[in-house]
N, C-alpha and C positions, 0 to 999 in steps of 0.2 A: 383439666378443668381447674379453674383457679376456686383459693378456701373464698376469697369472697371477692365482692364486684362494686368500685366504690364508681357514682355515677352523679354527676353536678346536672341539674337539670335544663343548666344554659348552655349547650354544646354547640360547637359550629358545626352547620349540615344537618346533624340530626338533633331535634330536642331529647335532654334527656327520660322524659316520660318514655316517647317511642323508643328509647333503646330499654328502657325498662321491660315493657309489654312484651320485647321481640324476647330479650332475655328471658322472662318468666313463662314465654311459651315455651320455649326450647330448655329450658334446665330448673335445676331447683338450686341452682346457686342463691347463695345467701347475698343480697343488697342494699349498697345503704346508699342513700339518697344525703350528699353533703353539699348543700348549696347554699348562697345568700338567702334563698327568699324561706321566711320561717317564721311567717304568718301561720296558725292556725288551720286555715282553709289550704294553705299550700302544705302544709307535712297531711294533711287528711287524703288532699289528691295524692301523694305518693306513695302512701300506703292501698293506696285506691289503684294504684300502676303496676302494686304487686313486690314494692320495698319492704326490706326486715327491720331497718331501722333509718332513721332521717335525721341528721345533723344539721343545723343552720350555722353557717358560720357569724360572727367570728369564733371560734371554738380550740379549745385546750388540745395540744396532743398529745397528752396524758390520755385525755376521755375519749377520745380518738381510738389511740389503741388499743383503751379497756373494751369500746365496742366491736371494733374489729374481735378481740379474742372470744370476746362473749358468743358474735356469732358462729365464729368457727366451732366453741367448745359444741352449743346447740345444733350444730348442722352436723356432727362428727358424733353425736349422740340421737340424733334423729337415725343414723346412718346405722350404728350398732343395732339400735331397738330393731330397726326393719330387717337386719342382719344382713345386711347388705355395703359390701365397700366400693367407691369409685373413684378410679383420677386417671384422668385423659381417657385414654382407648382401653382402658381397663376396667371390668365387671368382675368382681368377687362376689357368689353368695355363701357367704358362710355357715348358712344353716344344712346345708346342701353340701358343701366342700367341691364347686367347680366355679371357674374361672374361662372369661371371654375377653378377648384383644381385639379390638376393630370391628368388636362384633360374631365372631367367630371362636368357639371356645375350643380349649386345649386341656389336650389329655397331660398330666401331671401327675407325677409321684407326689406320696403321700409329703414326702420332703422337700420336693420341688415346690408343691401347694404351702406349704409353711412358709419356706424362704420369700416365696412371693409375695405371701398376707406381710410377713414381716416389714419389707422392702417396701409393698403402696403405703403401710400406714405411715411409716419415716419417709415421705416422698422429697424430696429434694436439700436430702440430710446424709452428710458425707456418715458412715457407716466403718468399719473396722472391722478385719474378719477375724479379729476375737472376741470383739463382740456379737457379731454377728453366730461365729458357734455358740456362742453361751446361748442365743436367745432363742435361736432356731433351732440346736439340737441338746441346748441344754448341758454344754460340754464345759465344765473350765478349763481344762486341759484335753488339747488333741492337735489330729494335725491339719492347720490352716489350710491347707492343701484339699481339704476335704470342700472347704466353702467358692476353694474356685473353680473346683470341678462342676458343683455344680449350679455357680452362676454360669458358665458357659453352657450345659444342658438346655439352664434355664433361658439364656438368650438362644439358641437356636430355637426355642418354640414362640418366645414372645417379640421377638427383632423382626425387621422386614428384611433386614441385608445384618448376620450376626456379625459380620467384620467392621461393619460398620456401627455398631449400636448407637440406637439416639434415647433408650429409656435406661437400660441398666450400663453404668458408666463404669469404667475404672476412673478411683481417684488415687494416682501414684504416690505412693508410701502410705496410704490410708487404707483402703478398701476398694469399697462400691459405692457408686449415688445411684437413687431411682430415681426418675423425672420422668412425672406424668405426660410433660406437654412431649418430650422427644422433638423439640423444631430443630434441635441442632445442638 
């Protein structure tokens, strides 16, 4: 699931209001509505479609990316309070300590479950597995070896095919990436 959803209201095929609606029936992705038209009555219907924020261009991309972040801080803070984490096929709740992939949840060590939280919150952020021990076992010193044993654990519960992974990656001479979407 993407941190947010930018959507011009003059789309070919589809308008963009109707992908709004279909959007905010199915997710609670964060949207912003950036189009020419920025009459009044037109940012009123887009919030009316179920937009988080509505740019009219011609517009700064400076303020551009302040609202992008702003959304995501807000939707990544909505997310905490309900104590609940998600990206792609992935369901954390954390008030609870269990975890669901596609829908289906998995049984986890208590440090398979950390590694995890660790890994959706940095989603598609090459990662180090010395840092990675520091933050997940709290180690400055130990041996790396420890953190690939158990991403591979962790990929046979959360992969569809572990040889192949599409969410927990090796990045050579670095670490690990998580990627929520896994398309490839």
């Amino acid at each position: 699931m993407p941190d947010v959803v930018i959507v011009d209201r003059m789309l070919p095929g589809i308008s963009g209001d109707e992908l709004c609606r279909e959007l905010r029936a199915a997710s609670d992705v964060p949207i912003m509505m950036l189009t020419a038209l920025g009459e009044v009555e037109d940012r009123i219907d887009g919030f009316a479609f179920g937009v988080d924020d509505y740019l009219a261009k011609p517009f700064s991309m400076r303020e551009l990316s302040l609202r992008i972040a702003a959304l995501v801080r807000r939707s990544h803070a909505a997310q905490a309070a309900s104590g609940e984490l998600r990206a792609g096929a992935f369901a954390i709740d954390l008030l609870r300590r269990r975890a669901w992939v596609r829908g289906d949840e998995i049984a986890l060590t208590s440090r398979e479950y950390e590694l995890l939280v660790f890994l959706v919150r940095n989603d598609d952020r090459a990662l180090g597995r010395d840092e990675i021990l520091r933050e997940v076992w709290g180690w400055t010193v130990g041996d790396l070896s420890t953190v690939t044993v158990h991403v591979r654990r962790l990929r046979e519960k959360v992969e569809e095919d572990p040889q192949d992974p599409r969410h927990l990656l090796t990045e050579w001479g670095v670490g690990y990436r998580f990627v929520a979407r896994g398309d490839g």
